[in-house]
C-alpha positions in Angstrom: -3.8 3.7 32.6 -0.9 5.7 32.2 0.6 3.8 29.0 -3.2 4.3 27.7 -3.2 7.9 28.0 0.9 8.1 26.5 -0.2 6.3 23.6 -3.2 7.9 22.8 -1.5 11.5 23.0 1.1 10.2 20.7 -1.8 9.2 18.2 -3.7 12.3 18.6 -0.2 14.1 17.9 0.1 12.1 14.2 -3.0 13.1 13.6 -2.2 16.6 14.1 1.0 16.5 12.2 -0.7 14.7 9.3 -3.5 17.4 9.1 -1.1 20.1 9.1 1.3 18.1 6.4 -2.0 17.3 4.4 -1.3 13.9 4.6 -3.0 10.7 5.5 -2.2 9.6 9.5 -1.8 6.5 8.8 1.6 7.5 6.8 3.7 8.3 9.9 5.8 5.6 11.7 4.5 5.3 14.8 7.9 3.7 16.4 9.8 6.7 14.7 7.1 9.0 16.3 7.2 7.8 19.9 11.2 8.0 19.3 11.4 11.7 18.2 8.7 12.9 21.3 10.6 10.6 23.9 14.0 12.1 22.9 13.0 15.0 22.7 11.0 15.3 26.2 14.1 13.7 27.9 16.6 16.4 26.5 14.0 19.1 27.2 12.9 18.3 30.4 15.2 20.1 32.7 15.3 23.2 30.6 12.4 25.9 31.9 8.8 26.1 31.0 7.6 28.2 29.0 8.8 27.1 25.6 6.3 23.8 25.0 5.2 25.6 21.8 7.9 26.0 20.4 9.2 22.3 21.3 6.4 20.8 20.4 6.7 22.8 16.8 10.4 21.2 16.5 9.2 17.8 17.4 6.4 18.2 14.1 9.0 19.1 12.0 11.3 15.9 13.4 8.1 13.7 13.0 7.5 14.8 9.2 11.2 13.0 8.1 9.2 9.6 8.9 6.4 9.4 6.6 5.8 6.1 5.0 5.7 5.7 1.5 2.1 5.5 0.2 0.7 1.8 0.5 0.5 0.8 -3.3 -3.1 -0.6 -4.3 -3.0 -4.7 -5.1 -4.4 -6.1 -8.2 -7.1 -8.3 -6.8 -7.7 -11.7 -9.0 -9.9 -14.2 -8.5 -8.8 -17.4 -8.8 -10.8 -20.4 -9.7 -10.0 -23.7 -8.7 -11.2 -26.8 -10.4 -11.6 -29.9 -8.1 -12.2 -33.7 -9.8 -13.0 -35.9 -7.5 
């Protein structure tokens, strides 16, 4: 239940930093996502509260180096094969 719920906040957070980058979510590495926010809650975590905000802001701007390059559109051909039996 609990990886469920890690991996669906670290979704919902691409989404987030796509809308605000204007950019599709499916652009952003996921692997260089979870990276950045585990890295970044592990150094973080024995500071105080208080700060998430700003954190969180730092972690968006982290994310944003990782976009994937747009996926290029294939030429579809059809092909036509000719059997002789």
């Amino acid at each position: 239940m609990g990886v469920l719920l890690g991996y669906n906040l670290i979704r919902l957070e691409m989404v987030n930093i796509a809308l605000e980058a204007q950019v599709e979510p499916t652009r952003i590495s996921f692997t260089a996502s979870i990276c950045i926010i585990d890295t970044q809650i592990r150094a973080y975590a024995p500071l105080g509260n208080g700060t998430i905000s700003k954190k969180l802001q730092l972690m968006r701007e982290d994310v944003k180096h990782f976009f994937c390059p747009k996926k290029e559109t294939l030429n579809v051909f059809t092909f036509s094969v000719l059997y002789s039996i």
